[in-house]
C-alpha positions in Angstrom: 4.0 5.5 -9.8 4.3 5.4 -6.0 2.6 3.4 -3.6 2.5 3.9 0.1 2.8 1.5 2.1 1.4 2.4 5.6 3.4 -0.2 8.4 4.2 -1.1 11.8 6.8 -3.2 13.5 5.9 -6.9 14.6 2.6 -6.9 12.2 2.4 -9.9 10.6 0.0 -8.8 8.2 2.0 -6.0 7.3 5.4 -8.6 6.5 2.3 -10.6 4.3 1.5 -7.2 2.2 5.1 -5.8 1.7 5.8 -9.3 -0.1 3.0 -9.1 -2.3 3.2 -5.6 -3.4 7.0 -6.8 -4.2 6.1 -9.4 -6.1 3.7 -7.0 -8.3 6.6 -4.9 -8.4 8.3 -8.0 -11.0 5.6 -6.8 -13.5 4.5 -3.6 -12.7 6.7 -0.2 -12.4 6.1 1.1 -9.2 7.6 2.5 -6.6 6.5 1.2 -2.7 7.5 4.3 -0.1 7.0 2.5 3.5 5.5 4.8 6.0 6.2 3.4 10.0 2.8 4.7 11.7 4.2 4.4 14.6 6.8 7.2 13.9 4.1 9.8 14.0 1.2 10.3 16.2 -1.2 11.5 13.3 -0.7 8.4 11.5 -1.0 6.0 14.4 -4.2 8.1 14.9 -5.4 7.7 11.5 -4.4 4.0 10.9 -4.0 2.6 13.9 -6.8 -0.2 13.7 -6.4 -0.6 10.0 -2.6 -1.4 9.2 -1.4 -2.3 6.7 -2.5 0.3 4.4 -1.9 0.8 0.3 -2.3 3.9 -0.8 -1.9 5.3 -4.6 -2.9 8.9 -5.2 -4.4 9.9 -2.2 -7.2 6.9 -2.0 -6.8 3.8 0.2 -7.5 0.7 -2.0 -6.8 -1.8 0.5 -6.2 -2.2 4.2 -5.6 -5.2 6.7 -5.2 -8.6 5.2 -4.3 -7.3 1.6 -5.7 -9.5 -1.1 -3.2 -9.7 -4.2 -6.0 -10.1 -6.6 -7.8 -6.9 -6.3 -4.6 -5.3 -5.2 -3.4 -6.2 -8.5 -6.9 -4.8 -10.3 -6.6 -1.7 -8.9 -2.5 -0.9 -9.7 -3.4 -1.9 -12.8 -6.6 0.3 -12.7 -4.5 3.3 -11.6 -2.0 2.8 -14.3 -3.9 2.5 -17.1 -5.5 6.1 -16.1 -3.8 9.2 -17.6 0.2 8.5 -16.8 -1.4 7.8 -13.3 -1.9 12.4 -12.7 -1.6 12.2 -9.1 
């Protein structure tokens, strides 16, 4: 499964959420795919205010100051669906 992981240099919230989703990565199998926002004008746009943002199959499920707890929840929500069909 892939997550995306929507970042920016210098946030400190976003250096918080990249260590939590790799610690759910020791017992979990999926893959985080880093997006810089400020590498594209359309994602600035659309995240600007919200970063960081974790996306799995084309639905946020958390943004900002990520809790690991329901972050956790929902990966494990998305993989117990159908082999994740996304």
């Amino acid at each position: 499964m892939e997550v995306l992981y929507y970042t920016r240099n210098k946030c400190e919230l976003c250096k918080e959420g990249k260590l939590l989703l790799q610690l759910l990565q020791e017992d979990y199998p999926f893959k985080i795919i880093e997006k810089d926002i400020d590498a594209s004008d359309e994602l600035t746009e659309k995240f600007g205010l919200m970063i960081p943002v974790v996306e799995v199959c084309d639905e946020i499920i958390q943004y900002g100051r990520i809790d690991l707890l329901a972050l956790e929840d929902k990966l494990k929500d998305y993989m117990h669906r159908k082999q994740y069909t996304c």
